[in-house]
C-alpha positions in Angstrom: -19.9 -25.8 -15.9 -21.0 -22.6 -14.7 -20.9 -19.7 -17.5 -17.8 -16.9 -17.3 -19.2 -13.2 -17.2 -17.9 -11.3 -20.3 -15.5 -8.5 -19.2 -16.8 -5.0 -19.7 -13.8 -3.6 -22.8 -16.8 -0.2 -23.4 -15.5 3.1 -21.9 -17.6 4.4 -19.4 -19.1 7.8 -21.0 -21.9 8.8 -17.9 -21.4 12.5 -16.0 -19.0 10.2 -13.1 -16.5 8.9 -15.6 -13.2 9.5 -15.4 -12.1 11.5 -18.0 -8.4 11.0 -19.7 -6.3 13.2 -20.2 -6.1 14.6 -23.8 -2.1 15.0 -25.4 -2.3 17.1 -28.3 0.9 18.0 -30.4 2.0 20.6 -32.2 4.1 21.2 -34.8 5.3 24.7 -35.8 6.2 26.0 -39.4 8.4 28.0 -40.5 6.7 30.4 -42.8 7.7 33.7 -44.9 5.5 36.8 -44.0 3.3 36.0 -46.9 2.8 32.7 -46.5 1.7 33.7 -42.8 -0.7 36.0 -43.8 -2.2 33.5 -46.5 -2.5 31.3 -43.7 -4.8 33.3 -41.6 -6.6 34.8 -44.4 -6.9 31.7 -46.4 -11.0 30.9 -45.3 -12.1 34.4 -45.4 -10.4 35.1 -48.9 -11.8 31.3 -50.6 -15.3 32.4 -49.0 -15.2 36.2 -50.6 -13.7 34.9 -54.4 -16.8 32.3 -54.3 -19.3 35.1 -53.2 -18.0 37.5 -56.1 -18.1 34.9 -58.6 -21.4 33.5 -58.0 -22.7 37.1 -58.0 -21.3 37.4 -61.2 -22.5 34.7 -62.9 -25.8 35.4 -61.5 -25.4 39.4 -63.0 -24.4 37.7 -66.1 -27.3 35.4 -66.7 -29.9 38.3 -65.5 -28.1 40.6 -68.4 -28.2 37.4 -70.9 -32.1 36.9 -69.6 -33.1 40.7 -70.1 -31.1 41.0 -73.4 -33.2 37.9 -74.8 -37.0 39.4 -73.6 -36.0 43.1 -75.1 
């Protein structure tokens, strides 16, 4: 009995594969002007309340520190 070659089920991935193409969906939401604005500022504004709070913490502890020495 001769052995049956194992079908090839890997995508070819090489610069001469076929590419598919991609479906992407949206959805919209209905949002209030607010909420809008929130939404595009939402990274910047996380980023900037984490920046002023670590520096002051870090303000804090050098006052704490300096208070101690003197």
């Amino acid at each position: 009995m001769s052995k049956k070659q194992k079908k090839r089920n890997k995508p070819y991935t090489g610069e001469n594969a076929a590419s598919k193409p991609v479906v992407r969906r949206y959805q919209a939401v209905v949002r209030s002007p607010q909420g809008e604005w929130w939404h595009d500022h939402k990274k910047q504004i996380k980023i900037g309340a984490i920046v002023i709070c670590g520096g002051a913490a870090f303000i804090y502890l050098i006052y704490e520190f300096l208070r101690l020495v003197f």
